[in-house]
Structure formats: structure tokens, C-alpha cells
C-alpha positions as CSV (number, residue, x, y, z in Angstrom):
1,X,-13.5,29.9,-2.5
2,X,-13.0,26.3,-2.9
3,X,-10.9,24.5,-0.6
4,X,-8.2,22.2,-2.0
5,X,-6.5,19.1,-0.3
6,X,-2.8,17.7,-0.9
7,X,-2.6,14.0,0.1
8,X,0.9,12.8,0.0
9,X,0.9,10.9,-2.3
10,X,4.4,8.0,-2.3
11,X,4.6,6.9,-5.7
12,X,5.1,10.2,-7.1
13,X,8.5,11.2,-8.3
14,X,10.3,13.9,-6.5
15,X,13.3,15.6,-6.8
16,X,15.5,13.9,-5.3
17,X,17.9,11.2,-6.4
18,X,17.2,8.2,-3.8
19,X,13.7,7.9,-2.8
20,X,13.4,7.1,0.9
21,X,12.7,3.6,2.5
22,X,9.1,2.7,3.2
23,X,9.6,2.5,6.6
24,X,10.4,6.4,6.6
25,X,7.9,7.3,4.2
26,X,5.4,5.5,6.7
27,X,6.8,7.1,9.6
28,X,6.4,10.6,7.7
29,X,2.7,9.7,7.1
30,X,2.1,8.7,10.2
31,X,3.9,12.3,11.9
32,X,2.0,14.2,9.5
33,X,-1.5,12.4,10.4
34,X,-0.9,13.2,14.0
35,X,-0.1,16.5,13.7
36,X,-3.2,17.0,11.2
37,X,-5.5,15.8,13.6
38,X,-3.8,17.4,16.6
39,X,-5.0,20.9,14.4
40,X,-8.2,19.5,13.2
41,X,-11.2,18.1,14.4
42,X,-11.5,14.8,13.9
43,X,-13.7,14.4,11.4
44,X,-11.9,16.5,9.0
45,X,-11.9,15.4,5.3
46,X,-7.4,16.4,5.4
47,X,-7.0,14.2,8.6
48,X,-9.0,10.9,7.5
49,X,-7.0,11.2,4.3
50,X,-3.6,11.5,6.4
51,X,-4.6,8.6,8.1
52,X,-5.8,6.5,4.7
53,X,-2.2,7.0,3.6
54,X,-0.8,5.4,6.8
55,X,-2.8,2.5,6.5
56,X,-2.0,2.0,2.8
57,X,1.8,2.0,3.6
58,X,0.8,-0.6,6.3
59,X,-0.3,-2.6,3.5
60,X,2.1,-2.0,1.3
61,X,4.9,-3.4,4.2
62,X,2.9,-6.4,5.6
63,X,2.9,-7.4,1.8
64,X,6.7,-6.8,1.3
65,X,7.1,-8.4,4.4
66,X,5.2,-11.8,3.5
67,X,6.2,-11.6,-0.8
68,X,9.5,-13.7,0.5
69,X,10.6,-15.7,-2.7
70,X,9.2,-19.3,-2.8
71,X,11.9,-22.4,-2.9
72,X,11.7,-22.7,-6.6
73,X,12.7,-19.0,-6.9
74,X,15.8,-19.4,-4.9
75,X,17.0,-22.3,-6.5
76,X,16.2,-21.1,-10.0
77,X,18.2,-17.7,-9.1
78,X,21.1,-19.7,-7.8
79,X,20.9,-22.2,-11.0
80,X,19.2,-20.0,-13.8
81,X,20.5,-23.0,-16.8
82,X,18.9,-25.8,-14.7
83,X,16.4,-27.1,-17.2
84,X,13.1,-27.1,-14.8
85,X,14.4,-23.6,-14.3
86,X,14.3,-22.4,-18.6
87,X,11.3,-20.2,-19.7
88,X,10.4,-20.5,-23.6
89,X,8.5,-18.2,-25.2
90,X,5.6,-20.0,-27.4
């Protein structure tokens, strides 16, 4: 018989009508990569792929976290007709 792993995967659309924050999905990664390796051994292929995913939404918030807007954005969102602020299409 072959064995066959789920990874949870975020980005794939459930069910449900609001999908939750990041910072829940990460702490749902993160409880279900502790309880993995609490059943497993620690070099299980199920619990190094629990843990990938935690580290991935890591990344993904330290990036959210330090995308903030630049200056230019702010002002060209508060003053979209400003002429430094029009995009053409060439």
C-alpha cells in the first residue's frame, strides 16, 4: 500500500465564505505541527512538511508586515488626479 500525505495547503479555496486571517491560519499550522510531531518521530516525512508550512506563513507575514505603502503611494491614493500621480498606457 502506498502511503499518502495531506499538507495543508492555505491558498486553497474552502468552503467557507470568509477565509481566516493569516495569523490564525499560522496558528493552526503551527498546533497541527506540534501535535504531528508529538505522534511521530521526528524525522517523519508528515511532520517536516507541518513544519515547512509554518515557516512559509512566517514568510508570508514578515512580508505583509514590511510591504507598508511607500510615500508616493499614499499621496497618490489621497490625490489620484495629481498629474505626477496619472498612469498612461503607451
Amino acid at each position: 500500500m502506498s502511503q499518502t500525505t495531506v499538507a495543508f495547503d492555505p491558498t486553497y479555496p474552502t468552503a467557507k465564505t470568509s477565509r481566516p486571517s493569516l495569523t490564525n491560519q499560522l496558528q493552526a499550522a503551527f498546533e497541527h505541527a506540534r501535535r504531528l510531531t508529538a505522534m511521530h518521530e521526528a524525522g517523519s516525512v508528515d511532520v517536516a512538511i507541518a513544519w515547512e508550512t509554518v515557516e512559509e506563513l512566517r514568510n508570508v507575514q514578515r512580508c505583509r508586515q514590511t510591504a507598508a505603502p511607500s510615500s508616493f503611494a499614499l499621496y497618490c491614493a489621497a490625490n489620484p488626479d495629481a498629474p505626477e500621480c496619472r498612469s498612461y498606457d503607451v
